[in-house]
C-alpha positions in Angstrom: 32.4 5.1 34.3 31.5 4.4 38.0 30.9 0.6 38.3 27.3 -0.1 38.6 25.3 -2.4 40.4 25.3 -6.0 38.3 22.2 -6.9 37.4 20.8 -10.2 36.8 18.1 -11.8 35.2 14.7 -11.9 37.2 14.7 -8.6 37.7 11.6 -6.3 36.7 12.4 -3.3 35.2 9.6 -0.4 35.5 11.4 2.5 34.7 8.4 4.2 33.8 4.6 3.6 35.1 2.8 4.1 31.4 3.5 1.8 28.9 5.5 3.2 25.9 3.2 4.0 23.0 4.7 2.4 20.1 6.7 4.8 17.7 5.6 3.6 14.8 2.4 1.4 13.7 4.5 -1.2 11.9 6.3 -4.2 13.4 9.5 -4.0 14.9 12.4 -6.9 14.4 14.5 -6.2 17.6 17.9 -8.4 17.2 19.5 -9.2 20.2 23.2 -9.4 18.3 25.7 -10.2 21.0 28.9 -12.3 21.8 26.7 -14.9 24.3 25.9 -15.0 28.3 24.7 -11.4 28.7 21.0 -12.2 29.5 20.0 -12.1 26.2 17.6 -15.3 26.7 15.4 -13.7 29.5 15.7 -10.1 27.2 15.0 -12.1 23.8 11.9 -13.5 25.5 11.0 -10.5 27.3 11.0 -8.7 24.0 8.8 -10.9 22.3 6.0 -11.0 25.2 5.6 -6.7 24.0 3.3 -6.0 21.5 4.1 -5.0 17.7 7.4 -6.6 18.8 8.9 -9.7 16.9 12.3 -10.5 18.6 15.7 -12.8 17.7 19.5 -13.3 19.1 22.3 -14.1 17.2 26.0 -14.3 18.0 26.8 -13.8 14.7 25.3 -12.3 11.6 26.1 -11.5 7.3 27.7 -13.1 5.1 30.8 -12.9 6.1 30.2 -14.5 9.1 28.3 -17.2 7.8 31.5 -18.0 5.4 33.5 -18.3 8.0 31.5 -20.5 10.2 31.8 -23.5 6.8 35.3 -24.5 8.0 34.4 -24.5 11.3 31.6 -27.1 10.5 33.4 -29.3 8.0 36.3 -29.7 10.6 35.7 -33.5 11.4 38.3 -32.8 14.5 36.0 -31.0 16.5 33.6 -32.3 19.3 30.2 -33.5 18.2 29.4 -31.1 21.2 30.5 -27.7 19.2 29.5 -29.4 15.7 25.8 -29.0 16.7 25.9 -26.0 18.5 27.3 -24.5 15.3 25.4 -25.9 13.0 22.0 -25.0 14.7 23.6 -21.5 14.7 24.3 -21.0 11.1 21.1 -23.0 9.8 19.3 -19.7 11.9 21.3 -17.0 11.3 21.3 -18.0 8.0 18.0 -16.8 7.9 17.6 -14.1 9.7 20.5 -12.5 8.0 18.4 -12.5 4.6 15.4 -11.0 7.0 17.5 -8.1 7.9 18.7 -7.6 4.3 15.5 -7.7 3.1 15.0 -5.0 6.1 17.5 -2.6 5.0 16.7 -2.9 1.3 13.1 -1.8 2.1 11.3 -5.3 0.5 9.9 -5.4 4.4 7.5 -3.3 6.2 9.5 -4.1 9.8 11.6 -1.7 11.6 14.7 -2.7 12.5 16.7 -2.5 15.6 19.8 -3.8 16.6 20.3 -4.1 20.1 24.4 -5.6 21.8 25.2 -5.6 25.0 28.8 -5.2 26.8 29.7 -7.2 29.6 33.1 -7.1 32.0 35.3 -9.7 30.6 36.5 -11.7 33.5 32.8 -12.5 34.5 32.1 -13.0 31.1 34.9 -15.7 30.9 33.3 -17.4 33.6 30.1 -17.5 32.8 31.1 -18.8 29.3 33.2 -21.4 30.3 30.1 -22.8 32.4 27.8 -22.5 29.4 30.0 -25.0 27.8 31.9 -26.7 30.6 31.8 -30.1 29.2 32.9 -29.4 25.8 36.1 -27.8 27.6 36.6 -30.0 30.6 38.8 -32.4 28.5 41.3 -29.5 28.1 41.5 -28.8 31.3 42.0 -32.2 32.2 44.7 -32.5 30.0 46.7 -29.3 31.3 46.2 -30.5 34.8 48.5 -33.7 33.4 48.8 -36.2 35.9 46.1 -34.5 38.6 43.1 -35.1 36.1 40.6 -33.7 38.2 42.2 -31.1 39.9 40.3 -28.7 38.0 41.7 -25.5 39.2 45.4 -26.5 38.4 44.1 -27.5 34.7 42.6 -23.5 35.1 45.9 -22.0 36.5 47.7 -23.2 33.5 45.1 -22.2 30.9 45.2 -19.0 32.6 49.3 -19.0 32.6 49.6 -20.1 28.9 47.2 -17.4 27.9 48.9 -14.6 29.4 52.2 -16.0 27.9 50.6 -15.7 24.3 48.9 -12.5 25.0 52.3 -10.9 26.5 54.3 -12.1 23.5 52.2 -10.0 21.2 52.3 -7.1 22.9 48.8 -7.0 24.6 45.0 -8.7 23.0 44.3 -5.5 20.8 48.1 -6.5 18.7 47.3 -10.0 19.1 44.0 -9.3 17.4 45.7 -7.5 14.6 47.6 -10.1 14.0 45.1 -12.6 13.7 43.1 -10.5 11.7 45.6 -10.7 9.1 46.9 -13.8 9.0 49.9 -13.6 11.1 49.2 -15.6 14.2 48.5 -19.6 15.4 48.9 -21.0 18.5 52.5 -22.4 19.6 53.0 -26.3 19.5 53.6 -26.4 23.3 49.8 -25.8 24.0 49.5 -29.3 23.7 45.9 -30.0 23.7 43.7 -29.3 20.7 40.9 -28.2 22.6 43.2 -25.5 23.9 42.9 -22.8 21.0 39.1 -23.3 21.3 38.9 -22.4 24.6 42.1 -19.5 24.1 39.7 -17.8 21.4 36.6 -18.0 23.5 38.8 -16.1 26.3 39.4 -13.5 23.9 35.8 -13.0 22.2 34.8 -9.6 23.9 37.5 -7.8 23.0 37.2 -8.3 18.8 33.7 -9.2 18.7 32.3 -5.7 17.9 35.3 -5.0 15.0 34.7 -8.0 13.6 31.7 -9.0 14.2 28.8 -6.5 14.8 30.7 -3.8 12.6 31.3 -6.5 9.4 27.1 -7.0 10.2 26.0 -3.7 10.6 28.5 -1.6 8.9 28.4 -0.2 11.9 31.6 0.2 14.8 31.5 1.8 17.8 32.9 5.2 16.9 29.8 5.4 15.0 28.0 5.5 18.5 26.7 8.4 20.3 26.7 8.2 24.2 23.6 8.3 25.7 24.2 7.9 29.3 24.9 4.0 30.0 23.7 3.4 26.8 25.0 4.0 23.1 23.2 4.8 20.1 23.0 5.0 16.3 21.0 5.6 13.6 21.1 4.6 10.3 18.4 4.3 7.2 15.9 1.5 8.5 18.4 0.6 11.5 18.3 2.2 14.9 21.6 0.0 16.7 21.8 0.2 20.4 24.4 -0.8 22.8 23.9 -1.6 26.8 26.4 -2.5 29.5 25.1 -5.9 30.7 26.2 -4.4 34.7 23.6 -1.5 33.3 20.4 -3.3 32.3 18.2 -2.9 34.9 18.9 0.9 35.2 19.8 1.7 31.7 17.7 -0.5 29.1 13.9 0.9 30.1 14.7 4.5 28.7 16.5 3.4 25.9 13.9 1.0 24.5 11.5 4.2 25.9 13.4 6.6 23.6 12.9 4.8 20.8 9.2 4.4 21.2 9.2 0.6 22.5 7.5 -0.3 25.8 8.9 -1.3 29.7 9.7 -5.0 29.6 9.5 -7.5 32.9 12.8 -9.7 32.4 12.0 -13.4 33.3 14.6 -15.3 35.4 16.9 -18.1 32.4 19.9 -20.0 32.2 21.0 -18.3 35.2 24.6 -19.9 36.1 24.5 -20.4 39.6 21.8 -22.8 39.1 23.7 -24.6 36.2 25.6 -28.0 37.3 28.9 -27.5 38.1 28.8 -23.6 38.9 30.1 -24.8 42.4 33.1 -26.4 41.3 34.1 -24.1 38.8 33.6 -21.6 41.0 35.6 -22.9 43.2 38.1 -23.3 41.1 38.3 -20.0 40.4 38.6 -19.1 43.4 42.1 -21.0 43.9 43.5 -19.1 40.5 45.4 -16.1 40.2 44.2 -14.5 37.1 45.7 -10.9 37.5 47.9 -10.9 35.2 45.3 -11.5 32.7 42.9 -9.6 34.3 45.4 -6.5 33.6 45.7 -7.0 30.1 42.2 -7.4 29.6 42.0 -4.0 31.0 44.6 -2.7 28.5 42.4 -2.9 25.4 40.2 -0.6 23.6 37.0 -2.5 24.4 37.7 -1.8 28.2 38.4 1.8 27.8 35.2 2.0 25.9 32.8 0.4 28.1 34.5 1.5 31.2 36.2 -1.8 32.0 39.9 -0.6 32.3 39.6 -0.1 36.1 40.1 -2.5 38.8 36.2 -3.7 39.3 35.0 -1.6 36.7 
């Protein structure tokens, strides 16, 4: 896929002059489902300024998930910092999880749709680490040894022990396998505990629809039919959507258009630049080399997929 321009939030998308008559009279739950930092705050809030429209995001969703989130929050190791970003989590995708059921098993008059988003996985590493950069500063601290706050050789060495753990498996899409059954944990020599949390968040993209949205949805993404930049699917009360965060302000106006939902005016939030500390981390960055990393993230199914296994793509 040729790379697009990126787009970013603040952007006002009027892909169409006439607003979208509404397919159907009843309301519509639209759930922003997505792995985190791909605009879905300004497109949640967008969403719900529409009319007939009720919209939600969640990073994770069923019962599955939810499961798996309990050791997670009974782990009295963790920061206090993750503790209460999961627990606010689970307490509301708790909920709307029973929503959707109730959705799918026709107690509801809504109409559902599902709508994810892709995003290149370098950026999104990034952007994600910024999101959260003082839960993970302590690891990098730590890896930088006796140079505390030289940030980017903290980085380098994430980066370096990473591609070492990715290599020794044969690539992210074996690694994945592995964890998925059982098979894997994280050498003694990373040293920090903070270190597997930030090694798993490097690796989200590239799982998150197999085990995530498919487990949710019962959905994966051979399921999906091409639509342009944008990938479809329909099932009984569920129309699922799929849109390359690079994409959105080209691609998401006719795909909420074909499924009878109106044009949306995107409102600028949680932009990173603006964030503190953007500078420095960006900075730091800057002074890494990454390719080695970046190549195996372009080895995996999600990047031939989405059209990230090329350099820039």
């Amino acid at each position: 896929m040729a790379r697009a321009t990126v787009w970013k939030a603040g952007l006002v998308i009027s892909v169409f002059r006439e607003k979208a008559a509404v397919q159907e009279a009843r309301p519509v739950l639209v759930v922003v489902y997505q792995f985190g930092k791909v605009a879905s705050t300004a497109l949640t809030e967008a969403l719900n300024g529409a009319p007939g429209i009720r919209a939600v995001q969640s990073h994770f969703l069923g019962e599955d998930a939810l499961k798996k989130m309990l050791p997670l929050l009974l782990n009295g190791e963790d920061s206090d910092h993750f503790y209460r970003h999961r627990m606010g989590q689970f307490q509301a995708n708790l909920e709307l999880t029973r929503q959707i059921n109730a959705i799918r098993a026709g107690r509801s008059p809504e109409r559902l749709v599902i709508l994810s988003l892709s995003r290149e996985p370098w950026g999104w590493f990034r952007s994600a680490l910024l999101q959260d950069f003082a839960g993970h500063l302590p690891v990098l601290r730590a890896l930088a040894v006796d140079r505390l706050e030289d940030l980017s050789l903290g980085l380098q060495r994430f980066f370096d022990l990473s591609a070492d753990i990715i290599a020794e498996r044969g690539g992210i899409d074996p690694l994945l396998d592995d964890i998925r059954a059982g098979r894997f944990h994280l050498p003694n020599h990373v040293g920090h505990a903070g270190f597997g949390q930030l090694f798993f968040t490097l690796i989200r993209p590239f799982g998150w629809f197999q085990d995530h949205f498919e487990k949710a949805t019962g959905l994966g993404l051979e399921g999906f039919q091409p639509q342009g930049a944008v990938w479809r699917a329909e099932r009984p009360r569920m129309t699922c959507l799929v849109v390359r965060y690079e994409d959105l302000g080209s691609a998401l106006g006719p795909a909420l258009h074909g499924i009878g939902l109106p044009e949306l005016s995107l409102p600028r939030r949680n932009v990173g630049a603006a964030k503190p500390d953007a500078e420095r981390l960006g900075a730091a960055f800057a002074a890494c080399n990454g390719d080695v990393l970046r190549t195996a993230f372009r080895a995996t199914r999600y990047a031939r997929f989405f059209g990230y296994d090329q350099p820039g793509g």
